[in-house]
N, C-alpha and C positions, 0 to 999 in steps of 0.2 A: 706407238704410232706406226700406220704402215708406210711398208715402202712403195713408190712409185715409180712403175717401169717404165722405162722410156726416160727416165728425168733424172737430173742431179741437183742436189741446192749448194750452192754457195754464196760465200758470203764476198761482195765487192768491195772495193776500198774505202769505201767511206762507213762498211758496215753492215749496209741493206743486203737481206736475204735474197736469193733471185734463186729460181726452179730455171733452168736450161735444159732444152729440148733435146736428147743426145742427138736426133737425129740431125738438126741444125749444126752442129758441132764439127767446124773442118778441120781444125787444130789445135793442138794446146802447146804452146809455147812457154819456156824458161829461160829466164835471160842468165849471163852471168851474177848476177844480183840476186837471183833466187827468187824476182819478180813474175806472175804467172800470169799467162793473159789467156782466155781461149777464145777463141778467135768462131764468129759464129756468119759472118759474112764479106765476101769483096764486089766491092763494085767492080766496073768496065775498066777504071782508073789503075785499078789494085790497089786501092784502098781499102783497108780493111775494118772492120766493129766489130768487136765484142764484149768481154768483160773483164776487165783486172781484177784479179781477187787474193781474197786473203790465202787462201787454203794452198800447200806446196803440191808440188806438182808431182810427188807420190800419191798424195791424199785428193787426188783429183783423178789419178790412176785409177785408184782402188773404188773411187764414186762409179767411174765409169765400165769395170768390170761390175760390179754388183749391180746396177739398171740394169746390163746388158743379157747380166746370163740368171 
């Protein structure tokens, strides 16, 4: 399969596949728990959305260096 630049897939917490835009992408956060969320927008409120997912937050590293270069 090819790869696609600009994008990572991961998988969210219930399972479902999701392609995320890198350039959307304003952080990826790891809680103590080893929970992983990246964080893909904030409102006015600073409230945030994005996606919690399965993959650790190495392997979310590594997603994002390979789209990127």
């Amino acid at each position: 399969m090819a790869e696609m630049k600009g994008f990572i897939e991961v998988t969210e917490e219930r399972g479902l596949k999701v392609l995320c835009p890198v350039s959307k992408i304003l952080t990826v956060v790891c809680d103590e728990s080893g929970d992983v969320f990246i964080e893909l927008d904030v409102d006015g409120k600073l409230d945030s959305s994005g996606v919690l997912v399965r993959e650790s937050f190495y392997e979310i590293k590594q997603k994002l260096e390979k789209a990127l270069f």
